[in-house]
Steps between C-alpha positions, in 0.01 A plus 500: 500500500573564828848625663785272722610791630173652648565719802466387911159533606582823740296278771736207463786757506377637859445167619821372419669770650309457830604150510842635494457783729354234739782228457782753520330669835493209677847390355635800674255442809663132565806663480453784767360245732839255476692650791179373724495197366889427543490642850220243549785212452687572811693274606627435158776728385562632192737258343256232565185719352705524177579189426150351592366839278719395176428109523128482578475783228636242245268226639183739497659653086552112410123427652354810282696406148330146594153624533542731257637205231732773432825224494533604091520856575762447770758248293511753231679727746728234642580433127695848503833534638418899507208501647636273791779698604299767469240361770812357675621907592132581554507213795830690615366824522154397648706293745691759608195762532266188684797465762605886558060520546498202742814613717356836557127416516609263833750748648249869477604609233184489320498899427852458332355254243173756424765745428701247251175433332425895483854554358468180241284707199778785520814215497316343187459822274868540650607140349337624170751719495833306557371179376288589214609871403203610559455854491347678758227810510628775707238462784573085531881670552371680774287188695852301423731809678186570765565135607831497541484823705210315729767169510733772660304662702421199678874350498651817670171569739419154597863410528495150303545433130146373349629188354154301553312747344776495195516197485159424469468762211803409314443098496115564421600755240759253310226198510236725349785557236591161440071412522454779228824389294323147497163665410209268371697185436519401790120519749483539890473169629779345261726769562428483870521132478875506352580783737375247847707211300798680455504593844388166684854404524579807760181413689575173520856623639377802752189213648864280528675774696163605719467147610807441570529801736216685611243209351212470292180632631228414270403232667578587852292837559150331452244439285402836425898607461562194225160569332624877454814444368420215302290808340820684367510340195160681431536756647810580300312414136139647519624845491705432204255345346229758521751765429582330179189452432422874542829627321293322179138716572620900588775701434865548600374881641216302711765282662701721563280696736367180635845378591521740848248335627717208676771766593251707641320226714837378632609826573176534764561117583843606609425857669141446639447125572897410607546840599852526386663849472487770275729750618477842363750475194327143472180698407732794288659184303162381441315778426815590207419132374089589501566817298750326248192246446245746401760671296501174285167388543383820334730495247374157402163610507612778245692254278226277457251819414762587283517162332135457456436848365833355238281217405198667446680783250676224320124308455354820379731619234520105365113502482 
């Protein structure tokens, strides 16, 4: 008789988490290169990227459910008055995160928004605590107080309150909290679908308000220009995409080391190839953030040894 429950073929287990390695690295690849690409779109200002960002995003998510047949999958969602207003806030949040990203992008700021995005894994075990009463190890206490030292630092040094940089972490932070709170029912390009849908109203309004004063430039910069932003919608849902599809393959302590990889590549964007400054409490605000990162990055390395070495005892005394 043979077993339903046989065990992964270890090869098939390494495989599958190379997939996922591979479609979360270049995930958070995409991501680090978006300040490029959005400086790439001058003329067009940032109210204008947005709202051409959150409706050719629903055109390209309604194209993919299409392909995809995935029309059944989608309806059961819109069925649910939860679920909705749930992907209603998410479209707030991400909204709010897309426009503080675009409006500093365009005006050199880009080394504000690495920080944000350096800050974001410390503001979401912070939200476990005053959201979900989480409770806290003593050394994810520390890379929570480090950071808000480093958020000092930089406010008293530098002379200006970080609010890009906050928030970037804080709006990103709340999505991943409403994403998580919606868990499995509802998959990447539905959710991101509802989320463009909800929104398409306010693009429809800021393309309204750029026309009418400054003017719509997506077909006035050239070929090349209209071709690249006509691009937004994709470039806005393949990184999602793959990361969702990677969140599925490897585990929460893999992505969370992968996830500096787009801070750090906008942070040399900003510094080395825009070459704007980093002031000396810049770099002390920084390097606090940097320490506060390994501080939790090694104790989520430890948890999940921890966790796995749990397992293991609890398989051996039942066998």
């Amino acid at each position: 008789m043979t077993q339903s429950n046989a065990p992964e073929d270890p090869t098939d287990a390494a495989r599958t988490r190379l997939v996922g390695t591979s479609y979360a690295f270049l995930a958070y690849l995409l991501w680090g290169f978006l300040p490029l690409y959005f400086l790439l779109l001058k003329p067009t200002g940032a109210w204008e990227v947005v709202a051409w960002r959150i409706l050719l995003s629903l055109v390209f998510c309604a194209f993919l459910i299409a392909v995809t047949r995935s029309w059944q999958r989608f309806r059961a969602i819109i069925a649910q008055k939860r679920l909705l207003m749930w992907t209603a806030v998410a479209g707030a949040l991400i909204y709010v995160n897309w426009q503080v990203f675009l409006l500093a992008t365009l005006t050199g700021h880009v080394i504000e928004t690495s920080l944000g995005y350096f800050i974001n894994p410390i503001v979401t075990v912070l939200l476990g605590v005053l959201v979900l009463r989480e409770r806290l190890r003593v050394t994810q206490w520390v890379a929570i107080s480090l950071a808000a030292v480093a958020v000092i630092v930089i406010m008293v040094g530098y002379g200006t309150f970080p609010w890009i940089a906050l928030l970037l972490a804080f709006s990103f932070g709340f999505y991943s909290l409403v994403k998580k709170r919606i868990g499995p029912a509802v998959d990447a390009v539905s959710g991101l679908t509802l989320e463009s849908f909800w929104l398409a109203p306010v693009a429809i309004v800021q393309l309204i308000v750029v026309g009418a004063t400054t003017g719509i430039t997506i077909a006035s910069a050239g070929l090349g220009h209209g071709i690249l932003l006509a691009l937004a919608g994709v470039a806005t849902a393949v990184p999602l995409l793959l990361f969702a599809s990677g969140a599925r393959r490897v585990s929460l302590t893999t992505l969370g080391i992968m996830q500096f990889i787009a801070p750090i590549m906008q942070f040399m964007i900003g510094a080395w190839l825009l070459g704007e400054p980093m002031p000396l409490e810049r770099w002390i605000g920084f390097g606090i953030v940097w320490v506060a990162l390994i501080v939790l990055t090694i104790d989520s390395v430890r948890a999940a040894r921890r966790g796995r070495r749990m397992v293991v005892s609890d398989v051996t005394e039942l066998t």
